[in-house]
N, C-alpha and C positions, 0 to 999 in steps of 0.2 A: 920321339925319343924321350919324350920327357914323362910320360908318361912310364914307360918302361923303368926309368930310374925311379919313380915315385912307388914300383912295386917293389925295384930292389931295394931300397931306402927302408921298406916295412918290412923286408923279408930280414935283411940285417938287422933292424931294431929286434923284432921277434927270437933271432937266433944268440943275441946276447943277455937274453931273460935267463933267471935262475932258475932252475925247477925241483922243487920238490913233489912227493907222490901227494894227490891228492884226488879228490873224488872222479870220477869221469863226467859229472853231470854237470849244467852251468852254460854260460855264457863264453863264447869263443870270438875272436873275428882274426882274418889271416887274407894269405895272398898267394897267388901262383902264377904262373909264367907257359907257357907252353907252345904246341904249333894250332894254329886254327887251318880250321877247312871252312869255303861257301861255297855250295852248288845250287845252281840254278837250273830245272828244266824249262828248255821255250818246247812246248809241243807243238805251235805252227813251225818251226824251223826244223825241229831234231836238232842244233846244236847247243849243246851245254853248257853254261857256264864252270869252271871248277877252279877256284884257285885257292892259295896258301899262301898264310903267311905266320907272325907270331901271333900272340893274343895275350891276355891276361886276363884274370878274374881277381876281384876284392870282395871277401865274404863275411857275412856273422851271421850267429846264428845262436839257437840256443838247444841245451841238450837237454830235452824235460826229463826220462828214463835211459839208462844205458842201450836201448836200442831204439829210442824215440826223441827227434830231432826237427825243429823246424828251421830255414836258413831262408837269407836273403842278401844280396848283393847285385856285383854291376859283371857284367863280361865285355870286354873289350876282342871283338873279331878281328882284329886289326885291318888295311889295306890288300884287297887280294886280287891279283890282276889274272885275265886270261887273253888269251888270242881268240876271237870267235870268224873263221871264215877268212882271216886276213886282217881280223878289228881287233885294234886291242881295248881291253873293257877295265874298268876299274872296280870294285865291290868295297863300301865299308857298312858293316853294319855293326850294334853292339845293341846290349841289353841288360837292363834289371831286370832283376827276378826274385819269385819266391816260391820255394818246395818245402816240400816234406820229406824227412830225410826216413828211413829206415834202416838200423845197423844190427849186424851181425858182431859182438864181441866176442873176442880170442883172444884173453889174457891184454898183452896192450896191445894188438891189435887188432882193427875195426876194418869190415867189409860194409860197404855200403849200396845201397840204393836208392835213389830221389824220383820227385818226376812234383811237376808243377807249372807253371806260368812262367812267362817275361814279356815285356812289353817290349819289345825289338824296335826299334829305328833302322833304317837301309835304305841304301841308294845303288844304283848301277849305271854307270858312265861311259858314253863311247867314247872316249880319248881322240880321236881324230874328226870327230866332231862337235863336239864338246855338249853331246844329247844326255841329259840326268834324266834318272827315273828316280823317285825315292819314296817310299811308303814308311808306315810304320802300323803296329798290329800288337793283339797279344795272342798268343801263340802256346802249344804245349810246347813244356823242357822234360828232358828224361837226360838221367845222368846213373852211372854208377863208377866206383872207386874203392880203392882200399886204404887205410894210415894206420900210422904206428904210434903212440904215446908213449912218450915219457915226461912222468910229471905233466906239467899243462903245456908243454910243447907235442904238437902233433906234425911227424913228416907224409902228406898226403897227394896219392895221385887222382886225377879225376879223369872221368870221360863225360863231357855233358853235349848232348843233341838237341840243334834247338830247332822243332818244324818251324819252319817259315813261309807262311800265305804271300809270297811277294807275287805281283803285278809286274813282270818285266820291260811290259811293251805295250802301258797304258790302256791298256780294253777293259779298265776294271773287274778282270780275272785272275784267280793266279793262274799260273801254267804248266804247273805241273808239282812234281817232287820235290822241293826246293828245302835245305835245313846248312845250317852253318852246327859248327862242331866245333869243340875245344878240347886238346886232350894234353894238362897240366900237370906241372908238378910245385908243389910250393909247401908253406907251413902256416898253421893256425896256434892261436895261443889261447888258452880256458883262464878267464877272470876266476 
């Protein structure tokens, strides 16, 4: 929980800023809130992991060209439980990262596209066992979104994909399709 307040604690600071027009280029950092997704393929079982919950991202980033943008931050996947067979499982994983952004401008607003790295952490829990598996990797991130600017305030949605090589069931493989997902909404602020 507390984490969730410390994004809406930035989201409120950020939304009390004054703004005036100024350049679109520059230095940004901001926050967003949203639902997350993790799925996990087991291809010796056929059954899947899939659950949801909330998440969060904290970003900065910088904007070198009005369509050219490098970014970096943390994604919180939140806690994401499923029933697998009769079991219930637990999933938390999260991740820093770093992309390349590229944008489409349209007056003030920006369609976007990323893709880049994150170094993930994850674990997967049998609950009535109390069996942890927990890896960590880096991994491709693909995202895209769109926001709108006014002045150095920007209101932005995201969609970011992050493949995940997890190892469900210890054999030092992964097992298949596995990626957690965020799809946010929040606000960034240009220094």
């Amino acid at each position: 929980m507390k984490k969730y307040s410390a994004v809406a604690l930035l989201l409120s600071l950020l939304a009390s800023t004054t703004y005036g027009q100024e350049a679109v280029t520059g230095f940004y950092v901001g926050g967003s809130i949203g639902k997350s997704s993790v799925e996990l393929e087991d291809a010796d079982s056929g059954e899947d992991f899939k659950g949801n919950d909330s998440g969060f991202r904290l970003t900065a980033g910088y904007r070198f060209l009005k369509w050219v943008a490098v970014e970096g931050g943390y994604i919180d996947f939140g806690t994401t439980d499923d029933t697998i067979l009769g079991v219930p499982f637990e999933g938390e994983f999260n991740a820093p990262y770093l992309t390349a952004v590229g944008l489409l401008p349209l007056g003030n607003f920006d369609l976007f596209g990323k893709a880049g790295f994150a170094a993930w952490d994850g674990s997967l829990e049998n609950k009535s066992r109390g069996v942890k598996f927990s890896e960590d990797n880096v991994d491709p991130l693909v995202g895209f979104g769109a926001q709108f600017r006014t002045g150095r305030l920007a209101i932005r949605f995201d969609v970011d994909a992050l493949m995940l090589g997890f190892d469900d069931d210890g054999d030092d493989e992964a097992d298949g399709d596995d990626w957690a997902y965020l799809t946010s909404i929040g606000l960034t602020l240009k220094f």
